[in-house]
C-alpha positions in Angstrom: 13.9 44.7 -4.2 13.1 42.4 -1.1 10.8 45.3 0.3 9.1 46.1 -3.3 8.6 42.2 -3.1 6.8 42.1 0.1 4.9 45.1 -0.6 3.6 43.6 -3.9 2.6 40.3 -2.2 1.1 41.9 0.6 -1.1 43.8 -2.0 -2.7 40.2 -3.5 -6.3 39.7 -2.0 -6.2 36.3 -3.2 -3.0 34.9 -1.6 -4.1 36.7 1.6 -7.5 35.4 1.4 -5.7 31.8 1.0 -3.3 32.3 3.7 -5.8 33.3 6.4 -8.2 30.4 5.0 -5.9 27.6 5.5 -4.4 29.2 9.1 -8.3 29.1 10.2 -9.1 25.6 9.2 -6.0 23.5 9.0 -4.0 25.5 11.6 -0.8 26.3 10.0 1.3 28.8 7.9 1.3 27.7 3.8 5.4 28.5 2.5 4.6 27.7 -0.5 1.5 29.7 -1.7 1.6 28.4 -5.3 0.5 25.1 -4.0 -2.4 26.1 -3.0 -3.9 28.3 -5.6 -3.1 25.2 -8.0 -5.3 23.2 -4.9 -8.6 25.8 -5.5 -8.0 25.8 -9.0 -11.0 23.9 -11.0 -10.4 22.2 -14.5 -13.6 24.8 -15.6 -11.7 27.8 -14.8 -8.5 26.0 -17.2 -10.9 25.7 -20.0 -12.0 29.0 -20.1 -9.0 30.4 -19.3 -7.4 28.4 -21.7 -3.9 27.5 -19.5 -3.3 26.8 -16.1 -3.0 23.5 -14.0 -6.4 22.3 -12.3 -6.4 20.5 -8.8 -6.3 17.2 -10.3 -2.8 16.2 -9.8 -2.8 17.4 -6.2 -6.1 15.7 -5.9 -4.3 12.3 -7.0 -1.6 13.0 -4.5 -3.4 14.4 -1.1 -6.5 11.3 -1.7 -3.1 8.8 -1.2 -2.1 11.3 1.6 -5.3 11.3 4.0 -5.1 7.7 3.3 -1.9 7.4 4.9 -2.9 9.6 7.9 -6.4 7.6 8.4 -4.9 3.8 8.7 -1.9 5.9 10.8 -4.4 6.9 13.5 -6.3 3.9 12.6 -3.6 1.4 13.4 -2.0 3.0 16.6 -6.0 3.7 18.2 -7.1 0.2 17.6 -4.2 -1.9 18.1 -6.6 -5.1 18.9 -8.5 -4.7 15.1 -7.7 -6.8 12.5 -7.0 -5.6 8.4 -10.8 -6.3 8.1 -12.1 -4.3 10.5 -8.9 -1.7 9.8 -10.1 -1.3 6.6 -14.1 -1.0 6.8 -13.2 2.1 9.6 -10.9 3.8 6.9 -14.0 3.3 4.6 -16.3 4.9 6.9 -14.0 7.8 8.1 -12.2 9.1 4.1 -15.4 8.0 2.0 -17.0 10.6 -0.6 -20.1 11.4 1.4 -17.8 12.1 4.4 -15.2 14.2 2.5 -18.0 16.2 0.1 -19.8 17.2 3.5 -16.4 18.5 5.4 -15.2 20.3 2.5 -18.8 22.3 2.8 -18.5 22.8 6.3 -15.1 24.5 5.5 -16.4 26.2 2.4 -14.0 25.4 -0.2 -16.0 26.1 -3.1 -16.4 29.6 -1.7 -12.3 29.8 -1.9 -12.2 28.0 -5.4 -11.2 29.3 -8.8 -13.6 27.7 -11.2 -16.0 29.1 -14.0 -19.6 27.1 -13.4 -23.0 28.0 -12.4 -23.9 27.4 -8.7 -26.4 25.1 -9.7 -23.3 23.2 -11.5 -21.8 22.6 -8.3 -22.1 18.5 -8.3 -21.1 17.6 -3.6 -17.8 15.7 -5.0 -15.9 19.0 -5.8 -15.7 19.8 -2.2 -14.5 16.5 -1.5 -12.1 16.6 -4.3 -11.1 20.4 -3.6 -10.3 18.7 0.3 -8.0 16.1 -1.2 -6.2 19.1 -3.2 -5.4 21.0 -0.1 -4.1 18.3 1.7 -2.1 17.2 -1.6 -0.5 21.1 -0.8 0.2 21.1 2.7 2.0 17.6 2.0 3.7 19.5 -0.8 4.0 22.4 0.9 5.0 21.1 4.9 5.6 17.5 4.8 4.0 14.4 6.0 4.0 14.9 10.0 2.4 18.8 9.8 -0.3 17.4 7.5 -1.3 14.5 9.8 -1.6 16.9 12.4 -3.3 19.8 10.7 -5.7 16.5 9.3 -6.4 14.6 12.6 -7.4 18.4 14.2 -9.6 19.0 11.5 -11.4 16.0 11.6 -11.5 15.9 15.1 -13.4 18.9 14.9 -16.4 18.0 12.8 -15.8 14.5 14.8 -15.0 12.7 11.4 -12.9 10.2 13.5 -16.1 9.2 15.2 -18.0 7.7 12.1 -15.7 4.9 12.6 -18.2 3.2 14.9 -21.1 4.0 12.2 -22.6 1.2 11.0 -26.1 2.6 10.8 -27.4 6.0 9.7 -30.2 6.3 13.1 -31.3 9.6 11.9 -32.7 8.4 8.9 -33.9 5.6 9.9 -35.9 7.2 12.5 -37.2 9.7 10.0 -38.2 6.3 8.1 -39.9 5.0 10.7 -42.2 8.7 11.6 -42.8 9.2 7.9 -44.9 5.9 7.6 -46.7 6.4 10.7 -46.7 10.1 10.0 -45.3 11.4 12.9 -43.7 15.0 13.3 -40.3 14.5 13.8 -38.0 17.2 14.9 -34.1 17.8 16.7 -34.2 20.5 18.8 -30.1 22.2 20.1 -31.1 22.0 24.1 -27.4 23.5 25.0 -24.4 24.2 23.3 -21.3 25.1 25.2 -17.0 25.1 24.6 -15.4 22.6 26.6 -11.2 22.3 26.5 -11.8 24.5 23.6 -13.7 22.0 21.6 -17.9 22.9 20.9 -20.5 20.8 22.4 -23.8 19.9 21.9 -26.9 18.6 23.1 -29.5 18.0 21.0 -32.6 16.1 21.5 -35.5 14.2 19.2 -38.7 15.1 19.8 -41.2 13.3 18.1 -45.0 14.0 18.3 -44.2 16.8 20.9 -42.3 13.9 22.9 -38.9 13.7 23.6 -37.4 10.5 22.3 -33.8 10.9 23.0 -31.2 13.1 24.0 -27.3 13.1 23.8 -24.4 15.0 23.4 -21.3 15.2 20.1 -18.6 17.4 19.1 -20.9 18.4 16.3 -24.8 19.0 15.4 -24.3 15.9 13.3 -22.9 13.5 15.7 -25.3 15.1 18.2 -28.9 14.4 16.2 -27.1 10.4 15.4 -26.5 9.9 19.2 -30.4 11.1 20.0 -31.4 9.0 16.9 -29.9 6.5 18.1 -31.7 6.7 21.2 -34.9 6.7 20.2 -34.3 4.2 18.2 -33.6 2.2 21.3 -36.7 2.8 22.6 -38.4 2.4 19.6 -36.7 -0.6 18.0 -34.9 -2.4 21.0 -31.3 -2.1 21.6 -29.1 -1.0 18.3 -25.8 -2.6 17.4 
């Protein structure tokens, strides 16, 4: 029975396909598979279904989760910050912008069971699908695996590092070139592994000058650091 079991399991694309999904980004093994298909299902696929559970519990649950794990990390990195300055990092690191955009980069709609056209697909269902999976592996692992498997995810795609954020530099450099109408463009000079984490370098070049230049875990942190650059030169220095 065990072995006709196994065999049956083994012969479920979806469960695999979940498996290997949550080993690549989260780095660990679900137990409890269940969680997680109830974590990629969408309240459209219930309605026209007609039955099921959608991700919204688990969304409640893994939003109060990442939470936790952010002031954690928070608290222990920054042990000279006050709740004020505690609590507009947390703001900047698990806000919806920042949690829509990394459940794209993973591609969890791509994973998701729900029933809507592609141009239905409103950016807060990735962030809400990311909650959902993090509800499961809390479910699913318990609190310390899911703070790891969270910090090395957003270490990553350098999520951690919007806590020093206060302005967006890229746009506010593209501001600044589209009143004067000035081509704007970041160009990837290098990108490289490093202690088995990507870099890159990526600089502005604006009217076929280079502007600024630095280096990031990510494109995106890259282009703010060479934004933030030119802005320097441009603006004065940046705070």
């Amino acid at each position: 029975m065990k072995t006709e079991l196994s065999h049956r399991f083994q012969r479920d694309p979806r469960k695999r396909a979940i498996r290997r999904y949550v080993r690549q980004h989260f780095g660990i093994r679900p137990r409890a598979i269940a969680n997680y298909l109830e974590a990629l299902r969408h309240s459209s696929s219930i309605i026209v279904q007609n039955g099921g559970v959608s991700n919204e519990r688990l969304e409640f649950l893994g939003d109060a989760v990442l939470d936790m794990v952010v002031v954690d990390d928070l608290y222990h990195r920054f042990p000279d910050r006050d709740e004020g300055a505690l609590t507009r990092m947390k703001s900047r690191v698990v806000n919806r912008a920042s949690l829509n955009e990394l459940g794209k980069s993973i591609g969890l709609v791509e994973m998701m069971d729900l029933q809507m056209g592609r141009n239905e697909i409103h950016a807060s269902i990735y962030g809400n699908a990311f909650e959902a999976i993090v509800g499961a592996v809390y479910l699913d692992l318990g609190y310390s695996k899911t703070r790891i498997a969270v910090n090395r995810l957003f270490s990553k795609y350098d999520i951690q590092g919007r806590v020093h954020e206060t302005v967006d530099f890229k746009s506010k450099l593209h501001e600044w070139c589209q009143q004067r109408r000035k081509k704007i463009s970041f160009e990837v000079v290098r990108s490289f592994r490093t202690k088995g984490r990507n870099q890159y370098e990526i600089q502005v070049v604006i009217n076929g000058k280079v502007r600024g230049k630095a280096l990031g875990s990510s494109k995106k942190s890259a282009e703010q650091g060479a934004a933030r650059k030119a802005c320097e030169h441009i603006f004065g220095p940046q705070n």
